[in-house]
C-alpha positions as CSV (number, residue, x, y, z in Angstrom):
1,X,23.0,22.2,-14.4
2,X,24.3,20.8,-17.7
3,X,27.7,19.5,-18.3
4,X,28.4,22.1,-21.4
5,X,32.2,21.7,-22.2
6,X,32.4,20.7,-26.1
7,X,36.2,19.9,-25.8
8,X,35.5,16.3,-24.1
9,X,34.0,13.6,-25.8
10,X,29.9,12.7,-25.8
11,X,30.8,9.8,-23.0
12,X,32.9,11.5,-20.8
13,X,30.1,14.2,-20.6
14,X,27.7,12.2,-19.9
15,X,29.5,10.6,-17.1
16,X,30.6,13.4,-15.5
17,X,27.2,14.7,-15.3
18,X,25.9,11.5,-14.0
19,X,28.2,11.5,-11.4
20,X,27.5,15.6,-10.7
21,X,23.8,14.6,-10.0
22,X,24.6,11.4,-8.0
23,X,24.7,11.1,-4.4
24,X,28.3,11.9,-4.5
25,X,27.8,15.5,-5.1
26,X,24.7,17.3,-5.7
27,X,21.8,14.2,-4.9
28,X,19.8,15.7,-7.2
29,X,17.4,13.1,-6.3
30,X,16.8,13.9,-2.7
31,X,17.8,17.5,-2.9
32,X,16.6,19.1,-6.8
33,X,16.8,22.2,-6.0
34,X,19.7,24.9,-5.4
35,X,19.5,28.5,-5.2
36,X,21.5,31.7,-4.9
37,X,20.7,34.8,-3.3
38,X,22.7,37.9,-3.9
39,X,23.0,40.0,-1.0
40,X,25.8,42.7,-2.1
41,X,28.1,43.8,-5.2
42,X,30.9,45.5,-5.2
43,X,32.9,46.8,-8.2
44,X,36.5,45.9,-7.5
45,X,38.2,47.4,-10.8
46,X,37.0,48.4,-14.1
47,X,34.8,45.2,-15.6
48,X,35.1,42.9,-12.6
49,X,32.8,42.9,-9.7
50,X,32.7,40.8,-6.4
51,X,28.7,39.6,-5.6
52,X,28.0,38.2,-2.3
53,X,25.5,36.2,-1.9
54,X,24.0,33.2,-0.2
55,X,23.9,29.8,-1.6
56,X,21.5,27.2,-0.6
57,X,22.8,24.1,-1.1
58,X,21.4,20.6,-0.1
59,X,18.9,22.3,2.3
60,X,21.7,24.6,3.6
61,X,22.9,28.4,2.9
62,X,26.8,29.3,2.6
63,X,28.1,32.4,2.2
64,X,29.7,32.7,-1.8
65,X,31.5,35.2,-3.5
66,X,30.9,35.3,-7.2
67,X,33.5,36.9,-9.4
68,X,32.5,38.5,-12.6
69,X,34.5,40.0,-15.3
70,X,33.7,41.3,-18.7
71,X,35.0,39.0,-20.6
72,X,34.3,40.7,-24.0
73,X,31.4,40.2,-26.2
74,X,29.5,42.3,-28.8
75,X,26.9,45.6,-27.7
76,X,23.9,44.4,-26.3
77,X,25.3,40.7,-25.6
78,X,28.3,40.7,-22.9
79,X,30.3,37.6,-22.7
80,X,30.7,37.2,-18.4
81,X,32.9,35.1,-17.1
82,X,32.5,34.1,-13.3
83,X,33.8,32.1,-10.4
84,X,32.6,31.1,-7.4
85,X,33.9,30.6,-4.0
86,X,33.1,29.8,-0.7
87,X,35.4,28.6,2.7
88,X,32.3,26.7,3.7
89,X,31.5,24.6,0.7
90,X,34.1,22.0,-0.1
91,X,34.1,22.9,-4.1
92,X,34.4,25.9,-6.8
93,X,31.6,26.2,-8.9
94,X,32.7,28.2,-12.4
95,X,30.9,29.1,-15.6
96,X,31.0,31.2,-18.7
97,X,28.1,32.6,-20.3
C-alpha cells in the first residue's frame, strides 16, 4: 500500500507511510501480507454496490463492507470510488482508483 495523495508535500508522505508500515499500524515487518476475500455483492442503487467480504488482517479475518460507486470515468476505464468499513477493525480504509 502506497501513500498516493499529491496534495501533501514529499515529507509528509513519506512519513505518513512510514508510520502506516510501522508497528503502530499495519507491522508490515512481522505481518507483510493482507488480503480480502469477497464473499457477496449487492447492488444498492444505480452505480453503487455493497461487497462483503472478509479481511485478513495481521493474521486475523473481519468481516468488511466495501462501498463502490461509479464515480465517472471514460468507456472502457471507470473511475470507482470505494470505502471500507468494518465494526471489528478499529479504522476505515478508503481509496480511489
Amino acid at each position: 500500500m502506497r501513500v498516493p495523495d499529491p496534495g501533501i508535500s514529499v515529507d509528509k508522505r513519506a512519513e505518513i507511510q512510514h508510520r502506516m508500515e510501522g508497528n503502530a499500524v499495519l507491522d508490515v515487518e512481522h505481518f507483510p501480507e493482507i488480503s480480502y476475500r469477497p464473499t457477496a455483492i449487492t447492488k444498492t442503487w444505480d452505480a453503487h454496490w455493497e461487497v462483503h467480504g472478509d479481511l485478513n488482517l495481521h493474521e486475523r479475518s473481519q468481516p468488511v463492507v466495501v462501498v463502490v460507486s461509479l464515480a465517472g470515468g471514460t468507456i472502457g476505464v471507470p473511475h470507482l470510488s470505494s470505502r471500507a468499513t468494518s465494526a471489528s477493525v478499529p479504522y476505515v480504509l478508503g481509496w480511489n482508483r
